[in-house]
N, C-alpha and C positions, 0 to 999 in steps of 0.2 A: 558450471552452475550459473545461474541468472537468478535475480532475486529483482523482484518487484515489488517499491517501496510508495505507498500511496496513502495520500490524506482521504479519508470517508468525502462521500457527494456534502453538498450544500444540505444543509437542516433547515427543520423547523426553530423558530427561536423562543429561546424557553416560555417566557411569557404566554407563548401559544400552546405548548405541550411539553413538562417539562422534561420527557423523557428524549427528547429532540429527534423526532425520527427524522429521513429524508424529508425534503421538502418534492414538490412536485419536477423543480429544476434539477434537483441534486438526484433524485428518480433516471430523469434524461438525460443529462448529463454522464454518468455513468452507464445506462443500458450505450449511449454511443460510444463510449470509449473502449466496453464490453464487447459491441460491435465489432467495431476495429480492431481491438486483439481478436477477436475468432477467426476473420479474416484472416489477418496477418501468423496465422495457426498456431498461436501462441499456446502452450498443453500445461494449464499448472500442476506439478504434482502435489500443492495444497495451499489453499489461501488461509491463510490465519488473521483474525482479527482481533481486537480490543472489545472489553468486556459491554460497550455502549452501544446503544441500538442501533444509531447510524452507521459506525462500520461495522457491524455486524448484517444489517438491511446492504449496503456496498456493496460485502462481500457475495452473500448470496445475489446478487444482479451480477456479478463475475459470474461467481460458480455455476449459475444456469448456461450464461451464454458461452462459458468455457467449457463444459465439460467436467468440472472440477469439483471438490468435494471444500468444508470449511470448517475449519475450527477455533475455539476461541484460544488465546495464548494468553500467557501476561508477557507485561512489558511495553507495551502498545497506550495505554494511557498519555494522557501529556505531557505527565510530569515523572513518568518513568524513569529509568536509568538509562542509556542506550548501550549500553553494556549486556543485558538482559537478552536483547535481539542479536545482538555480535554472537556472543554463546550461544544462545537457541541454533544460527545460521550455519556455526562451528561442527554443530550434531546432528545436522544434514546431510544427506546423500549426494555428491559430488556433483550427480550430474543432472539434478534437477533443478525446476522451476518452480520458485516457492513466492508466494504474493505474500506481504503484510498491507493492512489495511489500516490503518490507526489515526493519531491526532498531531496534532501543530503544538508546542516543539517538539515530542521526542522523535518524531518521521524525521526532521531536518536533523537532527541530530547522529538517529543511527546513521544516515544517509553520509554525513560527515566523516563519522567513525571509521565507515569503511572504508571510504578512498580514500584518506588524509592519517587514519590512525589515530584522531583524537576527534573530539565531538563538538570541540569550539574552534571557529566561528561554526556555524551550520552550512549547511547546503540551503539554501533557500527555495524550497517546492511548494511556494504559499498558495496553493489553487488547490480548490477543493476536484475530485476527480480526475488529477491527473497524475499519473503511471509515472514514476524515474523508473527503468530497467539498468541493473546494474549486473555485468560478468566479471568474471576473474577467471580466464583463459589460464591462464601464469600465476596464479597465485596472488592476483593482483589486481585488487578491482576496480573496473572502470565504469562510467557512465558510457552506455549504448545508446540511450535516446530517452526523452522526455516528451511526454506525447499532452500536449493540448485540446481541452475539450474543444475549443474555439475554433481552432485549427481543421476538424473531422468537416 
């Protein structure tokens, strides 16, 4: 299984619209990281996001350029549980590729959970549009890579 653990692109900031969609960076930003997973043949079998428009807008810029269908979960808010994603990840199918899309802290947190087995300290994935891929080959999950919009 692989699981992709990602903060929504760059928003607008409230003051401007308080529903904070993408911004026009956090739009690019993501269509190239979407990019380079297509490439790199990445096949999600389902991006789940948070109930906020930005990673919900995220997601579908994935799911176009993946291939991939989207749905919203709980759990993914900021101030979530990271527990909530642990279970959710538990009653998935072994051998797929599942995207979450969500917010700062609970991403750093589930992201924790999993390699470490507890949620504190975090993992720290402060950038908005960038992908941790996380496997567990063995029952055991590791960071694969971390991919930089900067980087593409």
């Amino acid at each position: 299984m692989q699981v992709y653990l990602m903060q929504h692109g760059d928003a607008k900031p409230e003051s401007e619209d308080p529903e904070r969609p993408l911004s026009a960076v956090g739009k690019k930003e993501t269509t190239k990281i979407a990019k380079k997973l297509a490439k790199l043949q990445v096949k999600p079998t389902m991006i789940y996001h948070s109930p906020k428009l930005r990673a919900k807008q995220t997601a579908e810029i994935l799911a176009k350029a993946l291939g991939a269908k989207t749905e919203e979960t709980p759990g993914l808010k900021p101030k979530d549980s990271p527990q909530t994603i642990k279970n959710k990840i538990s009653e998935l199918k072994e051998h797929g590729t599942y995207f979450f899309v969500g917010h700062l802290p609970n991403i750093e947190l589930v992201a924790a959970l999993l390699v470490t087995d507890v949620s504190e300290p975090p993992i720290h994935i402060s950038r908005y549009s960038a992908p941790l891929c996380l496997e567990n080959p063995e029952k055991i999950w590791r960071i694969k890579f971390y991919l930089l919009p900067e980087l593409l």
